[in-house]
MARLUM-665261 format. One line per 2 residues: number of its first residue (from 1); for each residue x, y, z of C-alpha. Coordinates in pm, whole numbers. Each point is the difference from the previous one (the first is absolute). Layout:
NUM = X:Y:Z; ... $
! end
This chain:
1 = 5349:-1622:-341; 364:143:67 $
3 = -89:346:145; -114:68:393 $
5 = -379:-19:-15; -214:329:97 $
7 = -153:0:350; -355:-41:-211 $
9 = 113:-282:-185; 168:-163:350 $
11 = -326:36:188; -228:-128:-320 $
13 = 233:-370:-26; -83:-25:414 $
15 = -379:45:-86; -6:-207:-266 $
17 = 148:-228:143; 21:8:408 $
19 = 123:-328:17; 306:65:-130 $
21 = 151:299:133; 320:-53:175 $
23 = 323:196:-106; 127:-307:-184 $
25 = -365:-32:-171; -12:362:-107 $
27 = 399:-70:-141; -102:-241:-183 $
29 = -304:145:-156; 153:303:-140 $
31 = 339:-176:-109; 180:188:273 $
33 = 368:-137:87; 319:136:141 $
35 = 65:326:111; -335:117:-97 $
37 = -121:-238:314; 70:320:216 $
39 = -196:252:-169; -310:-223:8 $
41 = 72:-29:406; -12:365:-2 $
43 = -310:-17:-151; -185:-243:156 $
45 = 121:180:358; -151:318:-105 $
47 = -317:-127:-130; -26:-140:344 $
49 = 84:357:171; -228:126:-195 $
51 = -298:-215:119; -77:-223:-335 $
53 = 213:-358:120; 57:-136:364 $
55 = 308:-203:20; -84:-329:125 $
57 = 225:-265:74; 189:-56:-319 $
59 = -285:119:-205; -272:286:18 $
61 = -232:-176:186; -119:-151:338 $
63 = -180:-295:32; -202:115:290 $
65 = -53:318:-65; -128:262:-300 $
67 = 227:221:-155; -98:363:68 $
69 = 33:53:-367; -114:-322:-216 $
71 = -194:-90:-274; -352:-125:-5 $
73 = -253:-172:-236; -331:113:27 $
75 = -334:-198:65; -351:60:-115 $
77 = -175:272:231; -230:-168:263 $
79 = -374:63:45; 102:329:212 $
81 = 231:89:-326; 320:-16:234 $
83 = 302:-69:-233; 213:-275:186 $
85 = 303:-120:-131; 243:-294:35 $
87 = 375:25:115; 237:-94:-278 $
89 = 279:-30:232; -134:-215:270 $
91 = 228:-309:135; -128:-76:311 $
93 = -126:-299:160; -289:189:119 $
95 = -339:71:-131; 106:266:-289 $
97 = -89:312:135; -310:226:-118 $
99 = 46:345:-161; -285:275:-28 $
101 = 128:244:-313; -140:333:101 $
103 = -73:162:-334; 107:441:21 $
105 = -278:163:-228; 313:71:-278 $
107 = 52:-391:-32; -14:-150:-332 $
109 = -322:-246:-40; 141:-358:148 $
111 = -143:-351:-155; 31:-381:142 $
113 = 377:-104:-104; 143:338:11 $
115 = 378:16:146; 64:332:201 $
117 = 350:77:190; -170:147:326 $
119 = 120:144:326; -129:-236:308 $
121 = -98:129:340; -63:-281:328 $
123 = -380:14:101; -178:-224:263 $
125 = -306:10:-167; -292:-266:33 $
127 = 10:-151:-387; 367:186:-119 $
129 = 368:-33:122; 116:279:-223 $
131 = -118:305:-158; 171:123:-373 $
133 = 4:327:-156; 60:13:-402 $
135 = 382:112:-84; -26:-135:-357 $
137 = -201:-236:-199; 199:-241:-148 $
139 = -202:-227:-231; -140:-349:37 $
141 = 179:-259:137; 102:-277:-105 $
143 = -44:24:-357; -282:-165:-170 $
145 = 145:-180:-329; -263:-197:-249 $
147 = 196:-251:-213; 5:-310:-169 $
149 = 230:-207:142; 282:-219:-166 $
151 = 171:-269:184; 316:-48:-24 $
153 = 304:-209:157; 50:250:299 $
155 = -369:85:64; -145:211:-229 $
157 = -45:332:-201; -341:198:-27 $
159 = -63:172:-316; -197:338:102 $
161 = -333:24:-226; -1:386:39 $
163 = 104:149:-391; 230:234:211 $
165 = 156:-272:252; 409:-8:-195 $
167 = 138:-207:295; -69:-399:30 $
169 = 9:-106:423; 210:-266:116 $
171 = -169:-273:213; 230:-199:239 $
173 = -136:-328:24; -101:19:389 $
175 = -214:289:-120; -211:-173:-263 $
177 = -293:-55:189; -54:-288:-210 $
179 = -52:187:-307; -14:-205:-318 $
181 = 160:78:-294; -236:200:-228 $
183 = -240:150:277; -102:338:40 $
185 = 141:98:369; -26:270:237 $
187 = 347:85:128; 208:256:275 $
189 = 311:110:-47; 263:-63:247 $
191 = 345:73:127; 298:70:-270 $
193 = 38:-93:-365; 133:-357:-10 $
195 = 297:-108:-170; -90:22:-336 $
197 = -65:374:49; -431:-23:-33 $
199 = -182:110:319; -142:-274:233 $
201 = -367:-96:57; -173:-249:210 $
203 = -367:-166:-140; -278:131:212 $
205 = -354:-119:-176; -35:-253:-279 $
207 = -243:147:-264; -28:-319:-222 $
209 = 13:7:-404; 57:353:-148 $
211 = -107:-106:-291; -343:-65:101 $
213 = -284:236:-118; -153:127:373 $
215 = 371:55:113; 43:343:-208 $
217 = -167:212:278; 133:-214:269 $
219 = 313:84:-91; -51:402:-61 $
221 = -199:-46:384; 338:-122:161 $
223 = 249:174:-219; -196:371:112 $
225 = -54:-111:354; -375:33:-66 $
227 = -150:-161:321; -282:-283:-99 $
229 = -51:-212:318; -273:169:290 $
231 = 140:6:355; -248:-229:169 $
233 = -120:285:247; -165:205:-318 $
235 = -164:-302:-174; -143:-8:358 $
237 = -125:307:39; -100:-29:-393 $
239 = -210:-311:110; -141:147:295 $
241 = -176:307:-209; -402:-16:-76 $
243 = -169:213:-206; -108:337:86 $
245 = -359:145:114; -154:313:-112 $
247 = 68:142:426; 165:361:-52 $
249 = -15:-41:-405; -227:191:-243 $
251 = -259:-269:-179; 180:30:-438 $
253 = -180:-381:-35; -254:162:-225 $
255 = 219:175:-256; 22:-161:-251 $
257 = 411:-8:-20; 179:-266:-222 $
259 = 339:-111:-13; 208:-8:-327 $
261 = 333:-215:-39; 201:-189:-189 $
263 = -141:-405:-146; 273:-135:297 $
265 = -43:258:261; 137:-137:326 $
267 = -162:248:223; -270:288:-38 $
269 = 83:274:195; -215:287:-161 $
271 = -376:41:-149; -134:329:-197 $
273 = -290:155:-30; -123:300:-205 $
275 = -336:191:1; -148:324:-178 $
277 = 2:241:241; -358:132:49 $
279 = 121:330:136; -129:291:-232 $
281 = 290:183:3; 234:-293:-100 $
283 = -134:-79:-354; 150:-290:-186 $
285 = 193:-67:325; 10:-340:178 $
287 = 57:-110:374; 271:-234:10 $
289 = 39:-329:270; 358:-160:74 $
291 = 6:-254:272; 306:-157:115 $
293 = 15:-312:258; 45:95:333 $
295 = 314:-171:53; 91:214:316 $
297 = -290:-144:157; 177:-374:-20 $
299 = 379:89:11; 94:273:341 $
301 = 226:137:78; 275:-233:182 $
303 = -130:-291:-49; 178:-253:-151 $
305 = -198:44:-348; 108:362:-28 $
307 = 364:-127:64; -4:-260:-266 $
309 = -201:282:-230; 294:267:64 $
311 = 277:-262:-35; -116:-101:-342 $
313 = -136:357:-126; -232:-147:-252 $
315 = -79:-273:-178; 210:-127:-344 $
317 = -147:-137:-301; 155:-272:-202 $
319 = -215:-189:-301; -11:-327:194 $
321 = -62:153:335; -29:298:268 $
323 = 176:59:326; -280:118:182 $
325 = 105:324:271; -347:-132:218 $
327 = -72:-353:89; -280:-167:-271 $
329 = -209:35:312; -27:349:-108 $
331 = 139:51:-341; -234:-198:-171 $
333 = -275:-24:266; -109:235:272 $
335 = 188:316:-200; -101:-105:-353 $
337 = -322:159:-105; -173:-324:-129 $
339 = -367:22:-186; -271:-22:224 $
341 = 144:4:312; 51:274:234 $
343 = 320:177:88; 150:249:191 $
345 = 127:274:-180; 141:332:37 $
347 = -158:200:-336; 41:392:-120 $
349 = -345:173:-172; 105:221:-251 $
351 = -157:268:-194; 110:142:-359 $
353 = -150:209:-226; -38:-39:-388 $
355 = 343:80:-88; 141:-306:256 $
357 = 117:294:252; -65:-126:402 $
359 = -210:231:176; -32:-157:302 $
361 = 91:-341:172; -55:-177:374 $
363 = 151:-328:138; -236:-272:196 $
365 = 41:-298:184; -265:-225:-118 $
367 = -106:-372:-84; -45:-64:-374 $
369 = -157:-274:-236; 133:-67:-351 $
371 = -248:-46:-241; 250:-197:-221 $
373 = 327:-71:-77; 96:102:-370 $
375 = 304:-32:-182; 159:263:-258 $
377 = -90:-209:-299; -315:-56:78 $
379 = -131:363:84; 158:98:-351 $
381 = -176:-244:-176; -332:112:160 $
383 = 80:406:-89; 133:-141:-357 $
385 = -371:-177:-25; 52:-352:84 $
387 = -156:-34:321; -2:-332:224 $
389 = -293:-161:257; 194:152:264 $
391 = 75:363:-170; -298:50:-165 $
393 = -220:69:308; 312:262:127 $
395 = 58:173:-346; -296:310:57 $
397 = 35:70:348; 361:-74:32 $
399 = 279:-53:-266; -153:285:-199 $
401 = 3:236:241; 335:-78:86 $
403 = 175:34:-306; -207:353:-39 $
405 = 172:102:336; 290:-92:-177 $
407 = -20:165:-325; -32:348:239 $
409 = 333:-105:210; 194:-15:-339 $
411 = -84:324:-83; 145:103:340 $
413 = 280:-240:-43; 59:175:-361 $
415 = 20:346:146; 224:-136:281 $
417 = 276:-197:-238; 119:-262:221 $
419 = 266:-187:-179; -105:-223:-284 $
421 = 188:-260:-38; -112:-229:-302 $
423 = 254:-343:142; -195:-328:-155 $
425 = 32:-253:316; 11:-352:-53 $
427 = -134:-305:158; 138:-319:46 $
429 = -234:-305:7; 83:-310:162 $
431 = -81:-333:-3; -133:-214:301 $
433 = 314:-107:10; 166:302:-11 $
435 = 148:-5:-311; -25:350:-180 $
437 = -263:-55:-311; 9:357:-188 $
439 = 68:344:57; -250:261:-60 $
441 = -66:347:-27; -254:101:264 $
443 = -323:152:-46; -22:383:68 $
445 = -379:26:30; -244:347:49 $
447 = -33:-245:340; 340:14:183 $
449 = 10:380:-74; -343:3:154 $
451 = 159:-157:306; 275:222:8 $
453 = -158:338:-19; -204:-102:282 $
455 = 248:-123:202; 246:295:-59 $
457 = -253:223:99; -109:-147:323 $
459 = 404:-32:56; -25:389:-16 $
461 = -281:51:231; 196:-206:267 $
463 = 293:198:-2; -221:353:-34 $
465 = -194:-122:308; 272:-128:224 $
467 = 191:353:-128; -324:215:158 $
469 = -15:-186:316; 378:31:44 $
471 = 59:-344:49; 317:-174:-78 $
473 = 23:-251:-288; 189:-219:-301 $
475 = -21:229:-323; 79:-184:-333 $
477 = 309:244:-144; 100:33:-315 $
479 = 242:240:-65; 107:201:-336 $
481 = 277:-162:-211; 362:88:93 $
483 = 125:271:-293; 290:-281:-91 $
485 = -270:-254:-98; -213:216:-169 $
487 = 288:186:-221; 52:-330:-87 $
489 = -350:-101:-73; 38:375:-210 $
491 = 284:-169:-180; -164:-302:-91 $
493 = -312:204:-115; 223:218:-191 $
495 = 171:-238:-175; -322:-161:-152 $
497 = -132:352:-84; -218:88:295 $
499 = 9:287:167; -48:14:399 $
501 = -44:341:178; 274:148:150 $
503 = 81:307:247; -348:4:192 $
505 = -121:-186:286; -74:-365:-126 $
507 = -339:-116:-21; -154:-349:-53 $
509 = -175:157:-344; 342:122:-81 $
511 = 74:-395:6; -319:-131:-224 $
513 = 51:268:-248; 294:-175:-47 $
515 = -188:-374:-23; -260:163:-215 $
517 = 261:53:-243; 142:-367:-3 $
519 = -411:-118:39; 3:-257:-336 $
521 = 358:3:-114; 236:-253:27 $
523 = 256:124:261; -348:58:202 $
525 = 107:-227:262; 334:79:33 $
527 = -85:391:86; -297:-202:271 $
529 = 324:-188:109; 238:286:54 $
531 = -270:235:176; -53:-265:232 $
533 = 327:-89:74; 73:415:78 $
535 = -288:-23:269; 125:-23:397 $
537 = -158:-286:213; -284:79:156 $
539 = 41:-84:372; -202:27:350 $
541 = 99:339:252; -174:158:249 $
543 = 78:323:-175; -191:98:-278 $
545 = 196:77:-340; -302:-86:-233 $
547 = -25:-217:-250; 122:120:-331 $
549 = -53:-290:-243; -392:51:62 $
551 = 17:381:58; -135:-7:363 $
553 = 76:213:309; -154:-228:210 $
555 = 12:-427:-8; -23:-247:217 $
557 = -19:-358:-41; -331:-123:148 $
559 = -199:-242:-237; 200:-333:56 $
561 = 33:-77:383; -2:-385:-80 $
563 = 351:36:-120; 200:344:67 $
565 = 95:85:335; -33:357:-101 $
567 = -353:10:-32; -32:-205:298 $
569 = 160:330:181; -239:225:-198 $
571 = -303:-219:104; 101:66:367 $
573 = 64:341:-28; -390:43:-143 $
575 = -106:-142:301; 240:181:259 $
577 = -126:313:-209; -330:-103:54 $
579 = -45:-106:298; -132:-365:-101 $
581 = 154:-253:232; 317:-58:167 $
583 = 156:-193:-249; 150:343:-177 $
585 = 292:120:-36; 208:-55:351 $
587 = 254:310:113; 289:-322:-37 $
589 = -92:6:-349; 12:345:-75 $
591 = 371:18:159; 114:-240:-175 $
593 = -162:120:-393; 325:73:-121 $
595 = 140:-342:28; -320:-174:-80 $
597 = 1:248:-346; 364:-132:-90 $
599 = -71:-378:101; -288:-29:-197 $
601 = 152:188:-297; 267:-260:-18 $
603 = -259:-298:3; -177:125:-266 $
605 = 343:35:-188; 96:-371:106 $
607 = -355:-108:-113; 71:201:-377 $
609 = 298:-174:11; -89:-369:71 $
611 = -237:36:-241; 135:97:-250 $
613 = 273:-257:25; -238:-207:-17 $
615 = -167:95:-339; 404:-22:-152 $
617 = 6:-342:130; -357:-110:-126 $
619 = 97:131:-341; 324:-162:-16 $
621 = -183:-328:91; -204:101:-297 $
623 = 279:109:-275; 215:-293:103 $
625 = -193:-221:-212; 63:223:-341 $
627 = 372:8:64; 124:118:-376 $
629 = -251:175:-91; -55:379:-165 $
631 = -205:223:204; -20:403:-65 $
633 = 16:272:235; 101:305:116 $
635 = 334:123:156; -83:108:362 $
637 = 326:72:139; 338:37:-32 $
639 = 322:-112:245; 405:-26:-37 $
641 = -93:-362:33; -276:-54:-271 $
643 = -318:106:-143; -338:-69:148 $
645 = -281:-92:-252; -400:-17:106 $
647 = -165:-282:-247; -306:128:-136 $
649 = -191:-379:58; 52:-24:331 $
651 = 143:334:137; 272:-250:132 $
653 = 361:194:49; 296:-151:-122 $
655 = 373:86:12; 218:4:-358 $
657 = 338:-31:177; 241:256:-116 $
659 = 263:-299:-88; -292:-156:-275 $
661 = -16:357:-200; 319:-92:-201 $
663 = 412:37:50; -14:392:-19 $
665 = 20:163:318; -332:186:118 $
667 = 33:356:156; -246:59:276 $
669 = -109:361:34; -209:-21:278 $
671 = -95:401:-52; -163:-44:-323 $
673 = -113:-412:100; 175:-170:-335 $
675 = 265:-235:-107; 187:94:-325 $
677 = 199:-243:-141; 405:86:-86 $
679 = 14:-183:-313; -318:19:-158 $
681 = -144:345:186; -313:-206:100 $
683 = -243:175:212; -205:-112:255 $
685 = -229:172:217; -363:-14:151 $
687 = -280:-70:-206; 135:-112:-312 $
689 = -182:-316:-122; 202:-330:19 $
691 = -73:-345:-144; 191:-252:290 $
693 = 13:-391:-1; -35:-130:396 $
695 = 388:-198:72; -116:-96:364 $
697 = -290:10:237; 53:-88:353 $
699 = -271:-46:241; 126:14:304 $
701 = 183:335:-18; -264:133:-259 $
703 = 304:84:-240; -78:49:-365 $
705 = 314:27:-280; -71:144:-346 $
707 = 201:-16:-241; -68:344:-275 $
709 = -52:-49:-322; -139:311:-119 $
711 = -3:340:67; -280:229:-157 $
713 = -51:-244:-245; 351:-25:-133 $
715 = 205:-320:108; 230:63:254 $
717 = 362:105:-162; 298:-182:78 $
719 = 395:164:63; 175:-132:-299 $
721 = 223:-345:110; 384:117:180 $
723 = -189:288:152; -114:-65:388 $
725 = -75:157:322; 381:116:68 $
727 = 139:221:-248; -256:257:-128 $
729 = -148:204:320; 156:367:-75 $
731 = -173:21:-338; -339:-157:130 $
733 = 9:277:289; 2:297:-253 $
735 = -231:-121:-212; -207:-45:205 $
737 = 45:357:128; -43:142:-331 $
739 = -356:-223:19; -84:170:347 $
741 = 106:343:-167; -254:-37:-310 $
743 = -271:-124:137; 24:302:239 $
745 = -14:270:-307; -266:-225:-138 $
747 = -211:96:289; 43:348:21 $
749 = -85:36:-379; -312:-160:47 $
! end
């Protein structure tokens, strides 16, 4: 860099690297020589007139003392929930000092590893030195790189497994750590680029062979930071717990609830129940029973479970394993509603009518008995007439009635019009070795819906109740696409010759009158694909928007305490609300909802995240062993880079580089979402159906390359030879405007 840095990017280098931060340091980092010397003096003095940098000795720093402006990484919270952090810039020969952050209510959410530039204040306090306030949050520090590593005569170079990662890390050879060459490493960068111009990092963790089956979540758990190791203080606590007696509980062990979960459930968190309602004036109605483990009864507040529970946010799913957010202790014991054993719970009685309308509800704290525990497959089979020894005894008095209470919440469900989304998921099955063995389509069964309706609707009476008292508490948001994603899912619809209202207030029906009219035709999935992709994240806030993808006013997460903090909150606020114990929802908590709303909201995106990495790098695994071969599939989106393909086998997505569609240059509009070819006016956009051969699978990243072959049944055309990506762009550019241009009169004729 030949130009003066900003103050921003001056006070960034010092956090990122605090070791490092004398005049000559910062010179050298930013390429700075000469003259130009001076104007980074005057910098640097009025950064430190203006309170960010304290001059110290030849640097900004002093070895015995804190910088009243300096940047911190932050630790876990503590069992009291107090945020402490550790001094980035501390030299001294001392013990390092200890700093309380002292979080304003307009703070951003803070998690373990965060960096923050924060102004310092000297206390004499008992267990602190110093107490920070929040200027700016900075990011995490150092950074966390996942590589292979490849030795080499000065140390070594670590090959990032993220798809995205473009740079390779330099490893000087004091810095190794003893990697070995080929080994999956954990890594922090360091200090300036080295000399052949790639940044620096030093080898923190050895991971072992990447190639090994069981390391594809452990590496999506380091590369997202997802924390998988118990602070010895909560497996303590965990240990400690015993079950719970029926004192201050209402006696549920003689309803006859059952739980219903997947073949390899890990944990059973809610049972069902549904009755005819022998009220008279509630004909063909039924009295409905959710109970949900009392996990608020195990995990308090500030203790060092709810720490760990808040830190991690919930709990991730990979197919080979599951990082719990509570101990096994409770996950899979003293919180998991297991058949024949009793249980505290926290369950919601629910009345609806004929028509699957609520007409009442009330929440208990009780102590339940499951009377066994099903699976999805299993309950269909018995409704489709192939009973078992163990659901044959339960089909009369309880599967039947269940799925009748269920055939009456459809038809509320129908005259609601949540969002129905018809998106085939797939499963991938491992071996005990962890090698992937197929890929399947899941089963949508009458059984999950089952399971779903109830749940959603208990979900509602949470939030309705908690609403009435006036209590605070976590809504599930979802808000209304933004009006540039959906005039773009209009496009797309458009463009296959579907129409999509326009110039009212959208509605989810608005949206499945559109699916209805894909329902059965082959660009079905793409239209499924595109709505979905128009749809906002739904997030956690203490402010209730509703929740538009499932038409509600009023939802709150509350069914799955075992693993979302979220519900964990709702759980307490029930009981605050209530009045049933002391173990509610604390007045800390309440201050702090907003950040708790925004920290949890990012776990659950880090969770999506890791996990889905790790489904691209279990398919890879998978495809790498039919290397040449033709697959089909469907074009799913479009870049200046490439085209992205989803194969129909596997729903596996692959990148066609742009460089392998021929020697004609491709012109990206990313308005309309094609590539149009200059030589041969190729077009390419979403949806069209492709035949591909696979050129390259690679595990570790997850990284598919396709090569196309056809498009729309027609092989792909080639530019004739002499013509190539340089000479023809003008022509390509207004052809493909006169394109844009008819396609537009085509729709407004039809």
């Amino acid at each position: 860099m030949s130009s003066i840095p900003s103050k921003a990017e001056i006070l960034d280098w010092i956090a990122a690297n605090p070791t490092l931060n004398s005049k000559r340091d910062l010179a050298k980092a930013f390429g700075i020589k000469g003259a130009a010397r001076i104007d980074l003096k005057r910098l640097l003095k009025e950064l430190e007139a203006e309170g960010h940098l304290e001059k110290r000795r030849r640097s900004y720093g002093d070895p015995e003392r804190l910088p009243p402006v300096t940047v911190l990484q932050v630790k876990a919270p503590d069992r009291n929930g107090d945020i402490f952090a550790r001094p980035l810039e501390w030299h001294g020969e001392g013990i390092e000092p200890i700093v309380l952050v002292i979080p304003r209510a307009s703070d951003p959410a803070l998690g373990a590893g965060d960096r923050i530039l924060a102004k310092l204040s000297v206390v004499h306090e008992e267990d602190h030195n110093y107490e920070a306030r929040l200027i700016r949050r900075i990011g995490t520090n150092p950074r966390r790189i996942l590589g292979v590593f490849r030795k080499t005569s000065e140390g070594g170079r670590i090959v990032p497994v993220d798809k995205s990662g473009m740079n390779e890390w330099q490893v000087p050879e004091e810095a190794r750590g003893g990697a070995k060459d080929g080994e999956l490493v954990e890594a922090e960068a360091f200090g300036p680029a080295g000399r052949l111009g790639l940044p620096r990092a030093r080898v923190t963790d050895r991971l072992g062979d990447p190639s090994a089956p069981k390391a594809v979540s452990l590496i999506a758990i380091h590369q997202h930071g997802i924390p998988d190791h118990f602070p010895d203080a909560a497996i303590a606590e965990a240990d400690k717990a015993k079950p719970m007696g029926l004192a201050g509980r209402e006696d549920l062990r003689e309803l006859p609830l059952v739980t219903i979960d997947p073949v390899d459930a890990r944990d059973r968190d809610d049972a069902i129940l549904a009755l005819a309602d022998d009220d008279p004036k509630n004909e063909g109605g039924f009295v409905l029973w959710v109970a949900i483990a009392d996990v608020a009864a195990y995990v308090t507040p500030g203790s060092a479970l709810d720490a760990e529970a808040r830190n991690r946010g919930n709990s991730t799913y990979f197919p080979d394993r599951v990082v719990p957010m509570l101990p096994d202790r409770l996950s899979g014991d003293l919180c998991s509603l297991h058949e024949d054993v009793p249980r505290a719970c926290v369950a919601v009685r629910m009345r609806i009518d004929s028509m699957g309308q609520k007409i009442d509800h009330h929440f208990t704290r009780g102590l339940m008995c499951s009377k066994a525990s099903l699976n999805y497959q299993e309950v269909q089979a018995a409704m489709d007439g192939q009973v078992s020894d163990k659901t044959e005894p339960l089909l009369e008095p309880v599967i039947r009635p269940l799925y009748a209470a269920y055939a009456a919440l459809t038809k509320a469900r129908n005259d609601r019009q949540p969002l129905d989304l018809d998106l085939p998921e797939r499963k991938i099955e491992l071996s005990e070795e962890g090698k992937v063995t197929s890929v399947k389509f899941r089963d949508r069964l009458d059984a999950h819906r089952l399971i779903e309706e109830f749940m959603v609707l208990a979900n509602v009476c949470a939030a309705e109740t908690l609403i009435a008292k006036k209590s605070p508490l976590l809504f599930r948001v979802h808000e209304e696409p933004a009006p540039e994603k959906l005039e773009a899912l209009r496009e797309t619809a458009q463009a296959a010759g579907y129409t999509l209202a326009k110039g009212q207030v959208l509605q989810t029906r608005h949206l499945n009158s559109l699916l209805n009219q894909a329902a059965g035709r082959d660009d079905a999935e793409l239209i499924n694909l595109s709505t979905l992709r128009s749809m906002t994240q739904a997030y956690y806030s203490p402010q209730n928007f509703g929740h538009f993808g499932l038409a509600l006013r009023n939802y709150a997460h509350f069914t799955s305490p075992i693993r979302r903090y979220a519900d964990l909150i709702v759980h307490r606020a029930l009981i605050a609300a209530h009045g049933w114990g002391d173990d509610g929802l604390t007045p800390e908590e309440i201050d702090r909802l907003d950040a708790t709303a925004e920290h949890i909201s990012d776990t659950e995106r880090r969770s999506m995240m890791a996990e889905r990495d790790t489904n691209d790098r279990y398919l890879a695994a998978y495809m790498s062993e039919r290397v040449g071969n033709e697959f089909t599939g469907r074009i799913s989106g479009i870049a200046r880079f490439g085209v992205f393909v989803k194969l129909d086998e596997t729903g596996a997505d692959g990148l066609v580089p742009i460089r392998s569609l021929g020697r004609e240059y491709f012109h990206f509009d990313r308005e309309a979402g094609t590539l149009m070819g200059s030589d041969t006016g190729t077009l390419i956009g979403i949806g069209q159906r492709v035949t591909v051969r696979l050129a390259e699978a690679v595990p570790v990243t997850g990284g598919l390359e396709l090569e196309l072959l056809e498009l729309d049944n027609k092989t792909m055309p080639r530019a004739p030879a002499g013509k190539g990506r340089g000479g023809r762009r003008k022509p390509a550019v207004a052809r493909h405007k006169a394109a844009k241009e008819k396609r537009k009169v085509s729709r407004k004729r039809r």
